[in-house]
N, C-alpha and C positions, 0 to 999 in steps of 0.2 A: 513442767514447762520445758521447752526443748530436747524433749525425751533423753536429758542428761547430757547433752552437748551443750558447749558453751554459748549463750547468744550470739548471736551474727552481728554487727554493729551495722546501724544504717550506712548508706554510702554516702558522704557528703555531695551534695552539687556543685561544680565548681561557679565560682562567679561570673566568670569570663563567659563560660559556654552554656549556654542554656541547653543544648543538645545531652548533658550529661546526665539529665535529670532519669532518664531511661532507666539509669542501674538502681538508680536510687528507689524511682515508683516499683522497680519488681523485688529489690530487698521488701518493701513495706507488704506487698501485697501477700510475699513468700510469709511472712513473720506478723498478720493481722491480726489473728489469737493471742496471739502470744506479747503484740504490743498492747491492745484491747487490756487482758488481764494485768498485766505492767502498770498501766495506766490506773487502771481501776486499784488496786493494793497502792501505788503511790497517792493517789486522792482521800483516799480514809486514811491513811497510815500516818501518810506528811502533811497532810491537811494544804496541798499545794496545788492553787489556782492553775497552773501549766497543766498539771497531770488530771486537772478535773478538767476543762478546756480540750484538750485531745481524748479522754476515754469518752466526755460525747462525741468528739469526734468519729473514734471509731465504733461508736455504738451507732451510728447512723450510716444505714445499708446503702442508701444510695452513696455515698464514698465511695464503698467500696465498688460499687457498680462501675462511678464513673473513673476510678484507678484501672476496673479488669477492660472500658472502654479503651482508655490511650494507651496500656500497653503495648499491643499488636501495633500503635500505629507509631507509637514512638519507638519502637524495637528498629521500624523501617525506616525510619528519621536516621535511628545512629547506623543503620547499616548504611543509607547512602552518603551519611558526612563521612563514616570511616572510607567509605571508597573516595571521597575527594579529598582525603587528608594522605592516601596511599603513597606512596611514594613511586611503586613498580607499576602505575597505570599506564594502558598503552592507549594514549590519547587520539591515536591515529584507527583504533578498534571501531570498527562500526556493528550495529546491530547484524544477526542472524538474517534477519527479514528487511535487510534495505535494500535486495531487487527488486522487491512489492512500490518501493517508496521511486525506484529510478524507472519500472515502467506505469506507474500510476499516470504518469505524466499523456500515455494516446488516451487517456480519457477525455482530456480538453475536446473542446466542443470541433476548435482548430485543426485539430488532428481526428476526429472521430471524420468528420466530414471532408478529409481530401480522397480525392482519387486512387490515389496510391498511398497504403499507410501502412503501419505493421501489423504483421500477424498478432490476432487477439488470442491464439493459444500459449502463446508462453506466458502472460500474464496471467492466465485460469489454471495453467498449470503450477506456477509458481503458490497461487491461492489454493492449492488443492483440491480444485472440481474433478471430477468424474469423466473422461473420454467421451460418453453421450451427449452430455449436458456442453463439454465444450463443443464437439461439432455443432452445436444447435448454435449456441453463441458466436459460433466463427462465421456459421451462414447468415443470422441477423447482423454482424459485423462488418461482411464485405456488400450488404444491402443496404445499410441506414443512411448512406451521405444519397441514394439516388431517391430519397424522399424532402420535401419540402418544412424545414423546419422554420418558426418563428423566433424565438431565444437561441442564439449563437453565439453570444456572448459570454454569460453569466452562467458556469459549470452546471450548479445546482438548477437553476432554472431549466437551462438543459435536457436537465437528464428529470425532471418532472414531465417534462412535457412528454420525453421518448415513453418513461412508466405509464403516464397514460396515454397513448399513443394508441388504436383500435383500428382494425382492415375496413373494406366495404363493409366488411358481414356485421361489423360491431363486435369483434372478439379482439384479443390479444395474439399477436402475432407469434 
């Protein structure tokens, strides 16, 4: 048992934080065999209700199922309290991707349909399209406000109406 290394001791949970439990589910999951057989030699051995109580425990697979479940998600619970608990954070940091978020905004209905509005290729470029695909979008972009829409108001409805929006012919523009 332990291929001759000393047992690892579980890691206690502290009271306080429930966030701590992290280290503790992956000692258990690391050390399952080897608490299992534990369990199992103290239950015949000591004849002790704890050690019979846990070796069914671990003699029942879905446990261990729903332990190898919360790992991964509680691994990213302590990785984001450790970054709120940091001390060197630069709280003034913004994401990678918040020009996406500052011209998201000529999508309003307000702004799609003025006269004069901004260029929709830096937002496609920003998004990663293709030079094709943005001139095609740049040309339905500086055409859409001289069409007659009914939703002006409400973003989403908006832009339902423009996806299904069809020429004379009954095709997509």
């Amino acid at each position: 048992m332990n291929d001759g290394h000393a047992p690892l001791k579980i890691v206690r949970a502290c009271s306080t934080r429930w966030l701590s439990i992290e280290s503790a589910v992956s000692r258990i999951i690391d050390q399952w065999l080897e608490l299992k057989l534990h369990f199992q030699l103290d239950r015949s051995n000591e004849k002790c209700f704890t050690a019979e109580v846990l070796y069914d425990m671990y003699c029942n697979e879905p446990n261990l199922a729903f332990f190898l479940f919360l790992r991964p998600a509680l691994a990213d619970v302590q990785r984001v309290n450790k970054l709120f608990e940091s001390n060197n954070v630069d709280q003034t940091k913004l994401p990678e991707n918040f020009k996406v978020f500052e011209k998201i905004n000529m999508l309003s209905p307000t702004n799609v349909l003025k006269q004069v509005k901004d260029i929709i290729s830096t937002l496609c470029e920003v998004l990663g399209y293709e030079s094709k695909l943005i001139e095609t979008i740049d040309f339905q972009w500086r055409k859409i406000n001289v069409l007659l829409w009914n939703e002006t108001t409400n973003v989403v409805q908006f832009w339902a109406e423009v996806k299904n929006y069809t020429d004379a012919c009954g095709e997509l523009p």
